[in-house]
N, C-alpha and C positions, 0 to 999 in steps of 0.2 A: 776439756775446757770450752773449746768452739759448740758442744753440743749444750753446756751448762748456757753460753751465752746467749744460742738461737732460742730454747727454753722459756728463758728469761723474758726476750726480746716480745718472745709472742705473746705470751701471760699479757706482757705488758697492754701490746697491740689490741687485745679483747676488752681489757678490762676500762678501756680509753676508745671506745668505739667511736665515738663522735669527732673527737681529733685525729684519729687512727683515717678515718672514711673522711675528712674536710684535705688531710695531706696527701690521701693516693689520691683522692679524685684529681687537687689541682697538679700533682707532679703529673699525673696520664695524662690530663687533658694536655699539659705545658709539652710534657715531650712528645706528643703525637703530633701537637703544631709547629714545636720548633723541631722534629726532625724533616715532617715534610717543607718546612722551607729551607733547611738547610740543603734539602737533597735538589730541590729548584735552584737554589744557587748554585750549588755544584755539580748541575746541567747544564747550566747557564754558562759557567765559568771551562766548562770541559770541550767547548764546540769546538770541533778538527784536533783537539789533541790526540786524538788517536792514529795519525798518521805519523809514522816512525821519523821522518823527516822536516815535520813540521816548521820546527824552530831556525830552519833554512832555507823557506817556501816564504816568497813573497811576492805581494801582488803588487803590479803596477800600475800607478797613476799616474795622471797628467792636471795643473792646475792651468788653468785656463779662465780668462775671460778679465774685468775688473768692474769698481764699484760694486753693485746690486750684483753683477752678472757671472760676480766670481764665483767658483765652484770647482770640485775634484771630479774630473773625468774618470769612473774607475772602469769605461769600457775605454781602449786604447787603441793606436793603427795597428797593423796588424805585423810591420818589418822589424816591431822592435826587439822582438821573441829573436830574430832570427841573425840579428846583427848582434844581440848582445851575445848567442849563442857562440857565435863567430869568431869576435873582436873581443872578449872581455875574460879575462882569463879565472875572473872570481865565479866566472857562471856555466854550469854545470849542465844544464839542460833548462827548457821553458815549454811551457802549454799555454796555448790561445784555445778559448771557448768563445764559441759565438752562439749564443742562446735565441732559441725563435720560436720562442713560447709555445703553445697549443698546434696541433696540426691532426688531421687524421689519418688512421692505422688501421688499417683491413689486411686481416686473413680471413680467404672463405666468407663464410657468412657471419663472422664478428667484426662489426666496425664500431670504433670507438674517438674519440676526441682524445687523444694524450697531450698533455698540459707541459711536460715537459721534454722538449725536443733540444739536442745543439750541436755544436757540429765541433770537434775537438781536434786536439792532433793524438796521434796515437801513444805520444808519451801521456798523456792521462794517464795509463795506468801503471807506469812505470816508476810516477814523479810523484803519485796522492796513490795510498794504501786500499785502491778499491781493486780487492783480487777478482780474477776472472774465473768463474766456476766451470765455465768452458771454453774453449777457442784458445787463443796461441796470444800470451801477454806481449813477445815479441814482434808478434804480427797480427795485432788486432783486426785492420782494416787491408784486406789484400789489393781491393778493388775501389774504388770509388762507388759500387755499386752495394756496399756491406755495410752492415749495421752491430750494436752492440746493445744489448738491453738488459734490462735488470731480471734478476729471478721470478718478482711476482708480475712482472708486464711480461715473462716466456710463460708461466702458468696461466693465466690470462687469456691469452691467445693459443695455448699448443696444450694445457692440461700436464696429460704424464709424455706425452711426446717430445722427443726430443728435436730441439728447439735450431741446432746447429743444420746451417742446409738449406730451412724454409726461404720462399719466396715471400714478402708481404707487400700489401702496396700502401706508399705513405704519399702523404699532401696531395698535388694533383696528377695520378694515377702512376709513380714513379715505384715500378719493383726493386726490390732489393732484398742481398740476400742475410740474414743471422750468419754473422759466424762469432759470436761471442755472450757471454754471460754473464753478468758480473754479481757478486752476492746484493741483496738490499742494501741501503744506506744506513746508514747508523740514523738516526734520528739527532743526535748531535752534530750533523755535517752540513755545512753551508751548501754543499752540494746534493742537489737531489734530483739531477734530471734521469729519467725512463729510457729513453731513446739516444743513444749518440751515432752520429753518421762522421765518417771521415771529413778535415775541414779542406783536405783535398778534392772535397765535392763541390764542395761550394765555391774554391776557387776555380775549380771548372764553369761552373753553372755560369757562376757571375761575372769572370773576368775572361777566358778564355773561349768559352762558347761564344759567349756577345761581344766581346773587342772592346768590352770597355768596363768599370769599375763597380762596383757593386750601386754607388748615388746614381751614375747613368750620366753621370757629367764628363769624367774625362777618361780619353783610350790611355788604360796602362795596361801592360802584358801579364798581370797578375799581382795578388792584392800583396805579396813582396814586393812589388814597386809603387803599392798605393799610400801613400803618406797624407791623405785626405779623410779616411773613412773611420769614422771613431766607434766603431763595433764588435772591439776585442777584450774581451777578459785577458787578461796576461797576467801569469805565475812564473816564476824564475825558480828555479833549483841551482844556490850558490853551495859553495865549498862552505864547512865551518869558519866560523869568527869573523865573517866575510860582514863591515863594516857598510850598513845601510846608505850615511852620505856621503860615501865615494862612489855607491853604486846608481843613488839617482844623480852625479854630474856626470858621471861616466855614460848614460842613458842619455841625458838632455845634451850632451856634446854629442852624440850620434846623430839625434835627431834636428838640432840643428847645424851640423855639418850636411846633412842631409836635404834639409828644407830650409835654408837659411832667412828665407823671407815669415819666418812662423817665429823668428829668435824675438822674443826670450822664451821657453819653454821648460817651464819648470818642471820635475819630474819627481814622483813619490813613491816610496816602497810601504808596504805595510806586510809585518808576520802576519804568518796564517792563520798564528790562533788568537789574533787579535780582532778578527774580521767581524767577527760576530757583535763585539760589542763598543768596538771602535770605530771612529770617522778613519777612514784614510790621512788623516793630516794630526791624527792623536788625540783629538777631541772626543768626547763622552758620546758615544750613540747608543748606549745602553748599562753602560757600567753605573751610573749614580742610583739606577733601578735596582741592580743587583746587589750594591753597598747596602741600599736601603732597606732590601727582603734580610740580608745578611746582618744588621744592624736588630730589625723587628725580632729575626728570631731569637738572636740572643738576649736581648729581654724579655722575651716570652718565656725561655728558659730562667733567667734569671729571676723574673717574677716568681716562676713555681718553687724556685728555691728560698727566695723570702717568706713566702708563705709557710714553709716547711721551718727555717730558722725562726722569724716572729713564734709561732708558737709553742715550737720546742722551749724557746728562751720565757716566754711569757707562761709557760707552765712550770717552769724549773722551782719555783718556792715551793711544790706542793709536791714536788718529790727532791724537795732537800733534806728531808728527814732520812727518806731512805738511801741516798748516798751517805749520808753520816753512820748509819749501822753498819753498812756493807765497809765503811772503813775501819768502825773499831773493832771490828772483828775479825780486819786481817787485809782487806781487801786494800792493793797499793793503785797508785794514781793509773798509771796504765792498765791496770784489769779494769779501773771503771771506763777508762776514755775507750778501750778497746771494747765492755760491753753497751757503752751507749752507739758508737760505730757499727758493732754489728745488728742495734735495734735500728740503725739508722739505713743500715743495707738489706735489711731484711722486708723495714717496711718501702725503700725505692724499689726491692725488688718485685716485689708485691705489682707497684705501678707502675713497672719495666716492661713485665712482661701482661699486663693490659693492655698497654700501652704499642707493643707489639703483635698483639693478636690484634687490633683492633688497626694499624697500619696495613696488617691483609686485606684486610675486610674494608676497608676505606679506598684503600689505594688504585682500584681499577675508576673508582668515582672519579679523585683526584687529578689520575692522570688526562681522565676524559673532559673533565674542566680546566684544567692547567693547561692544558697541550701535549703533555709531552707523554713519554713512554720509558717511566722509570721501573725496573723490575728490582723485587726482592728477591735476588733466590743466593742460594753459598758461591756459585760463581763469582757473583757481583763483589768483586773486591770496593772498589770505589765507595759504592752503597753502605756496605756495612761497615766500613772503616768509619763513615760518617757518623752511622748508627752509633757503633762503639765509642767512637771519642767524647760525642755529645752526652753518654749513659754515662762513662767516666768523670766527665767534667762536671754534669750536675751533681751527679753523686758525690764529689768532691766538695764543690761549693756550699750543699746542702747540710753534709754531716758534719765536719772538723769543728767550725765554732761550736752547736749546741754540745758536741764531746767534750772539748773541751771545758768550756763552761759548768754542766752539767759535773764534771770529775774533780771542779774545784773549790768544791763549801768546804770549811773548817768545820767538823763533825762536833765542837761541845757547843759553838751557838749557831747552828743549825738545830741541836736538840735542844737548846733552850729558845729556841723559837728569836733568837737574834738577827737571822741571815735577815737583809732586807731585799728588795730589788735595785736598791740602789747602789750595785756595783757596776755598774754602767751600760747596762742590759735594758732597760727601761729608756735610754736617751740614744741607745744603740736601735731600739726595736722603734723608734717614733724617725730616726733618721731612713731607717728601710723602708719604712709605709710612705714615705714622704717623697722617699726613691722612687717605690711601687706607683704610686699616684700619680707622681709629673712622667712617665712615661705614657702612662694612660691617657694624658690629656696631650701628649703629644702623637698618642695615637687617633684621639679624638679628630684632634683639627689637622691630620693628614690625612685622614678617611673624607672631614669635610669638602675638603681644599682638594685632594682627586677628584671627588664625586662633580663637586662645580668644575671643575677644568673639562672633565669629558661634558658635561653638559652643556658648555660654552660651546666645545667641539663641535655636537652633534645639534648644534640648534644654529649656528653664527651664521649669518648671508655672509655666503660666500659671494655675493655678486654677480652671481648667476643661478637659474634653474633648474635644478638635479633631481624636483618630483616630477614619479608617473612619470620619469621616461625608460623604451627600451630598447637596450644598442647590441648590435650585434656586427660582427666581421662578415662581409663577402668574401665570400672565394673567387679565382679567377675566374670562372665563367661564367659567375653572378656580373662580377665585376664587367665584364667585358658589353653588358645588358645593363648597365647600372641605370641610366634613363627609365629603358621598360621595368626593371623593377622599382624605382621610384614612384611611376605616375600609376604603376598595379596599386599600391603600399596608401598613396596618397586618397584613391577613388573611394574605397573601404572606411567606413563613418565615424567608426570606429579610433583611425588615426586620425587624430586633432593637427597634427602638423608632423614636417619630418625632413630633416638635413642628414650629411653625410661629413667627414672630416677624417682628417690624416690621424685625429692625436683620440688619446681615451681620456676625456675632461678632466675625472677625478686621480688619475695614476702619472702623465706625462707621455712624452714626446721624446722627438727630435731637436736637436737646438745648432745650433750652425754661430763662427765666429768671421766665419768668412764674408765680410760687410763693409761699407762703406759707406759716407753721408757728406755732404758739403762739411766742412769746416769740424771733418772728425781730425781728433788729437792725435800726434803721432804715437803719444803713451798708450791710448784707449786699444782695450784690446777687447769689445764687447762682445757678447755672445746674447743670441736671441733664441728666445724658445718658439718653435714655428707651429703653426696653424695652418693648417689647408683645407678648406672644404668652399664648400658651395655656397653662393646667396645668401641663403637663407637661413646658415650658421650661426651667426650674429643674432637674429631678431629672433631666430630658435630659443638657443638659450637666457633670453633676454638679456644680454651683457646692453649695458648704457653705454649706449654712443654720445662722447661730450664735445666734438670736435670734427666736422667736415661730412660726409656721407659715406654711405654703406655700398656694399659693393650691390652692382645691377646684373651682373651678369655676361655682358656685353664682352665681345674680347679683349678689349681695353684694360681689361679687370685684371688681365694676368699680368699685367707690369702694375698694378696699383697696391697700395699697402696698408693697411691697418693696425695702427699702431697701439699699445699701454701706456696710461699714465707714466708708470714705472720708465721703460723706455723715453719718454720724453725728457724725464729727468736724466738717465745717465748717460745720452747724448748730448747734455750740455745744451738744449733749443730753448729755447723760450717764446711766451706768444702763441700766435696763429702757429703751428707748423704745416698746413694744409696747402699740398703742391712741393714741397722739399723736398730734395733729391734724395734717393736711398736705394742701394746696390745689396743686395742678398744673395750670395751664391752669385750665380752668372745672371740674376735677372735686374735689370738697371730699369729702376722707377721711381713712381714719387707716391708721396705717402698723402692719401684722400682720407683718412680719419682714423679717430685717436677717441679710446675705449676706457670708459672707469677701469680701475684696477681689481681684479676679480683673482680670489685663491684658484688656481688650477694645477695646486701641489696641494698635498699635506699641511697642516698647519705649525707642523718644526722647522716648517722654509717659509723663509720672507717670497714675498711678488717679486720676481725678475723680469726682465721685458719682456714681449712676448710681439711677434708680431705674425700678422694675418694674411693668410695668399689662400688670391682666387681659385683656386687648382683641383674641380672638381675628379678630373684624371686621375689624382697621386689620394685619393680620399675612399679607403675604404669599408670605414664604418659608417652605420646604419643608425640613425635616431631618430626614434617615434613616441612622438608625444600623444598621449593617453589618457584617462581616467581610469579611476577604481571601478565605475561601474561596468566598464567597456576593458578590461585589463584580459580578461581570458578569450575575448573573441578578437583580441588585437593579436595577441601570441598567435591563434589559431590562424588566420590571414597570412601572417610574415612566416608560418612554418607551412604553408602553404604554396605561400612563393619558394622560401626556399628550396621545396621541393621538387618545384619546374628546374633548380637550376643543380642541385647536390643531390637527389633522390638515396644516394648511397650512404650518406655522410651526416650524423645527426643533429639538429639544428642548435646551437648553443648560443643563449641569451643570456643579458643579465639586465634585473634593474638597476638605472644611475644609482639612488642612492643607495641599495643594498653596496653597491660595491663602496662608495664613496667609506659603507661606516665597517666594513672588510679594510680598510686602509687602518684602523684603530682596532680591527681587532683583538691586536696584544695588547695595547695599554690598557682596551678595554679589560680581557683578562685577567691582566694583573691586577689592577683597581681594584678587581670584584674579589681576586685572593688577598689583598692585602684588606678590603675591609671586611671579609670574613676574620682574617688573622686577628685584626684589631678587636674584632668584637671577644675573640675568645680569650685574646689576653686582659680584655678590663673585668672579663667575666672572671677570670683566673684572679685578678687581684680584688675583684670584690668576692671572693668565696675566703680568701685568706684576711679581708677587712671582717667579713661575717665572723668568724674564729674567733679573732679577736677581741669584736664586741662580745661576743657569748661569752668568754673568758673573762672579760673585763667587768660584767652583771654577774656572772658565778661569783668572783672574789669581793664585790662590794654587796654581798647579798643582805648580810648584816648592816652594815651603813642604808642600802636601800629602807630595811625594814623601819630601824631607827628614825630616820626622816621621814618615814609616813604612818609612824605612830605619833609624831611631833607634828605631822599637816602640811604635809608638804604635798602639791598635788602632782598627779601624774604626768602633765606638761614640764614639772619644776624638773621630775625626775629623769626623764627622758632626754632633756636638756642637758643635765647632770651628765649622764651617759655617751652623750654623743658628742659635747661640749670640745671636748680635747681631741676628735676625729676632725670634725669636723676643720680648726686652725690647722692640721696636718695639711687636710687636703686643701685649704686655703693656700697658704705652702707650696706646694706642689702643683696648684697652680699659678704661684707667682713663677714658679720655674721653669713648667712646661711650655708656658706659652712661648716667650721669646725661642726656646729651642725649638718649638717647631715652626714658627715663622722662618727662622736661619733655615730648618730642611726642605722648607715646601718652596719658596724662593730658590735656592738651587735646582730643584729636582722641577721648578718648571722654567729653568733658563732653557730649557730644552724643545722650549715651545715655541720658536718666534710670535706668536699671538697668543696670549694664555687672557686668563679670567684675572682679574681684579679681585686680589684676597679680601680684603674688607673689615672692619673691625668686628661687623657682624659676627662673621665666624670663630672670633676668640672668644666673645661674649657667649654665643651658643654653646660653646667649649667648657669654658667654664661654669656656667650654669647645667650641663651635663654632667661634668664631673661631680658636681659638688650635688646632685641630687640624685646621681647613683649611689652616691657614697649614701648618702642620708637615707636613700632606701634602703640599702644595704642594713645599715646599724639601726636602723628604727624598727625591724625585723626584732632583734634580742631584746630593744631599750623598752620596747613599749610590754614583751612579756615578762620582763623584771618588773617593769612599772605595776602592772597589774596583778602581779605577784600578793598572795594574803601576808602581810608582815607578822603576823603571827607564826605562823608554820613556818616564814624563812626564821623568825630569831628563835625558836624552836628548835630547829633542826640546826642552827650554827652554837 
């Protein structure tokens, strides 16, 4: 029977070539898109789940600061790991990570820059699922003088040698030795540092060696006794069911038992595997992005499945004759529903597996445009669970109605030509096109409305200067020269100008709460985001000075202040503030000028204060202002100097704004995959609008001819034809629009400064849609139109 019905199915498939090739095309193309974004989503959604422990792994925050200035501290001090480890019976173990970005790494005659360096505790690997390929999990770090690194930084540097043993020398000329290995990163793990060194080094280095804290402000005997330094990642490993807000009052009672003059100190946990696309405080840092690929794809799917039911259903009068034979001759309701099911599987399987050859062959593209690194192969459970359920679900959605439908004519007026379309199939197929279309234009003006949001991004005065400059880090021994390599840096014609500063413009800083002002509130608990550099920092980057003078130089400077708009306000001053008193850390001064308001975050964070110290000392990056003409003899110059001072160590630059638009890199990405996606699913639903019109000039071929033996012209006809598409997709867009207003309005609450939607963009929208569509159907309308009316009522 199953072989009488595949038989059948195919007959059918050949002899319907034009519908047969309009349904595989758009299901291939629907599940090739909607499984690649489903498998982004569920990359997205997978980050750290792979750690056995996960869902009782939580990071610790601190909220800090108020007004503009409030914000989630999620680096930490460093005793809280060790108090809670102590004192709190729900906590199991902790790991503090101190990350120190980029550093350099010599064996031999390979030197390299590794990007990611940090200094941990040895539960690392005890508490998070990263096994050790070699060395002793128990006893990661024996020595302060031992390191632990990944499998391709031990290939990297050692090849087929074996890696356990070596000496290398890292940052400024410190050996150390391997005794550990640990496999690659998952590509889903928030964690990816190369390099890890015992954090019992660095509380050597920084507190014990030198008699005092890592800031360089106060002697504590170690950074267990330093309840000042906010440069700890903190993970907790609790017992199960271990109840989150008991466990941040139980933290903020530590810590203000501890430092009582710091009370109130609010404290936050966050799961592990929320980190990826959650704020520390529960709010959206990336999930609305992921709703919204998840949201896409299923109508991309679902699209391809109306496209397959519209013309199953919109073809069913022209094979109700032959359901009627196939009944009176024996055939019962369920051999038909089950042979039209398996023409229905025969021909998705058709564009299953297209569909799937063509995800191989795509897929190395993808991932190298997406980011990520999703593999196909039978291991991958995750993957093809995805694959699977998505094949099942369309295949479902797609076949049961036209089965059904298709299984239910009344065999004596279907043969006397009685069946009409109007059993509800006809006002069923004008509601799905009308579904299909307002997705489409809410695809429209979400493509629009990204496109202008990143372009606001990438073009907005920040209020400051970020072209043609080139910044780079000194090392200490540059550092210690910084003078002589300035006025080198400066003589060369090449550099147009050039400052130094504590912070990286476009990425952030340090920020400090520890403050004071005449007539501060006892409530106020403000925090500043600090600047240090030189002179000439200020009139560098052009930031506008609105209030008092710029710093000169003189030693006077290091107690003087420069202040933000922003800060003026959530200080409560008003007026002149120029000459008011103002206490930063231990330096007690008064504040000589107060700066326009300038982005020196990302555009998802509002302006916070931000205040300015003279402190050429604590400043050790490099900017050199440039031209395009002069851009490769300026590099050549500063890799020059460098080389007086690093000879061994290779020189790494970056331009301002190259990095500035690396800060949007992701959004950028996704932008660009979501309006590829969009483009393919309006394409999807005008291949199935196509269909239709051809379907809809085939059955009025005779009407066509009649009214243009009667003089009707080819405009009347065409008209005719497209006439009842076209109010569809009027329709659909009365619908689309408001619905994609509601998604883009959310999906850019996410931007404290976004672009202004504008009515423009709905208008553009729908005059899009509504002249795709009309391309789309004036394709069949105008070759009906011009059809010989002779031959069509001939041949009907």
């Amino acid at each position: 029977m199953i072989l009488n019905y595949l038989k059948t199915a195919w007959r059918n498939i050949l002899s319907n070539k034009f519908y047969a090739a309009i349904n595989v095309t758009g299901l291939t193309v629907g599940l090739v898109v909607g499984i690649f974004m489903l498998l982004w989503v569920q990359d997205e959604l997978s980050f750290d789940r792979f750690n056995s422990k996960a869902d009782n792994i939580y990071k610790v925050g601190i909220v800090g600061g108020t007004g503009l200035s409030k914000q989630i501290f999620s680096n930490i001090i460093a005793p809280v790991s060790t108090f809670a480890k102590n004192e709190l019976p729900d906590v199991k173990d902790g790991v503090r990570i101190m990350a120190v970005g980029d550093a350099p790494f010599k064996y031999k005659d390979k030197v390299f820059y590794e990007d990611n360096f940090c200094f941990t505790d040895p539960s690392y690997f005890s508490v998070f699922d990263f096994p050790l390929i070699k060395g002793d999990k128990r006893n990661p770090f024996p020595d302060n003088n031992t390191i632990v690194i990944t499998e391709s930084t031990a290939k990297k540097y050692f090849g087929t040698e074996d890696p356990i043993g070596k000496t290398v020398i890292i940052g400024q000329n410190e050996p150390v030795s391997v005794t550990g290995v640990i496999a690659d990163y998952p590509k889903n793990s928030s964690f990816q540092y190369r390099v890890m060194l015992p954090l019992s080094r660095f509380n050597y280095l920084a507190y014990i060696k030198n008699k005092t804290s890592y800031d360089g402000k106060t002697t504590v005997q170690s950074m267990d006794a330093d309840w000042s330094s906010f440069s700890f990642q903190t993970y907790l490993l609790t017992k199960p069911n271990t109840k989150a807000a008991k466990l941040e009052k139980e933290l903020q009672a530590i810590h203000e038992r501890q430092k009582p003059e710091d009370a109130p100190v609010p404290y936050l946990t966050q799961p592990l595997p929320q980190m990826h696309l959650y704020q520390a405080d529960g709010t959206d840092g990336g999930m609305s992005t992921v709703r919204m690929f998840a949201i896409v794809a299923v109508m991309i799917l679902v699209i391809a499945c109306i496209n397959y039911v519209n013309l199953s259903t919109a073809r069913s009068m022209l094979r109700a004759k032959e359901v009627s034979i196939r009944k009176i001759i024996g055939a019962g309701k369920f051999q038909l529903f089950m042979q039209f099911m398996v023409e229905t599987a025969l021909l998705f399987a058709l564009a299953a597996a297209v569909a799937i050859a063509l995800m191989f062959i795509l897929l190395p593209y993808y991932n190298q445009f997406s980011g990520k690194q999703i593999a196909l192969n039978i291991t991958s459970f995750n993957v093809w669970a995805c694959v699977v359920i998505t094949l099942i679900g369309t295949l479902t959605a797609s076949s049961i109605y036209p089965a059904l439908l298709l299984s239910s004519f009344e065999p004596l007026k279907a043969l006397k030509g009685k069946v009409t379309a109007g059993i509800g199939t006809a006002a069923f197929r004008r509601i799905l096109v009308v579904l299909q279309f307002s997705v489409s234009v809410v695809l429209i003006v979400s493509t629009l409305i990204i496109g202008k949001q990143l372009k606001y991004v990438f073009t907005k005065d920040l209020g400051y200067d970020k072209e043609n400059i080139i910044t780079f880090n000194m090392r200490d021994d540059m550092h210690k020269h910084a003078d002589a390599v300035m006025n080198e840096l400066k003589k060369d014609p090449s550099v147009l100008a050039a400052t130094v500063s504590s912070r990286n413009m476009v990425v952030g800083g340090s920020s400090t709460g520890n403050n004071d002002w005449d007539g501060k509130p006892k409530s106020s608990n403000l925090w500043f985001n600090q600047i240090h550099g030189d002179k000439n920092l200020i009139d560098f980057f052009k930031i506008k000075l609105i209030q008092g003078s710029n710093f000169t130089g003189v030693v006077a400077d290091s107690s003087h202040f420069i202040i933000n708009e922003t800060a003026v306000k959530e200080m409560g001053l008003s007026g002149n503030v120029i000459g008011k008193r103002l206490r930063i850390q231990t330096i007690n001064g008064t504040i000589i000028g107060v700066v326009k308001d300038f982005h020196f975050q990302n555009l998802h964070k509002k302006i916070e204060p931000v205040v300015f110290q003279y402190n050429p000392a604590n400043s050790w990056r490099v900017y050199l202002k440039i031209t395009n003409a002069n851009a490769q003899r300026a590099i050549a110059i500063s890799t020059a100097v460098w080389k007086q001072y690093n000879n061994d160590v290779p020189f790494n630059y970056a331009f301002l704004d190259d990095s500035y638009r690396r800060i949007y890199s992701d959004d950028s990405r996704q932008g660009q995959l979501f309006n590829i996606f969009s483009a393919i699913a309006i394409v999807i639903s005008c291949l199935g609008l196509f269909g239709l019109a051809t379907y809809s000039a085939q059955v009025k071929t005779r009407e066509i001819g009649i009214r243009k033996v009667l003089g009707a012209s080819v405009a009347r006809i065409i008209t005719l034809l497209a006439r009842e598409f076209m109010i569809l997709i009027a329709l659909s867009t009365a619908i689309g629009l408001p619905v994609a207003w509601y998604a883009m309005n959310k999906w850019l609450q996410d931007f404290a400064y976004k672009t202004n939607i504008g009515w423009a963009v709905f208008a553009f929208a729908a005059f899009a849609a509504a002249a795709v569509a009309l391309a789309t159907i004036s394709v069949q309308s105008i070759k009906a139109a011009l059809a010989n009316p002779v031959k069509s009522l001939r041949s009907e």
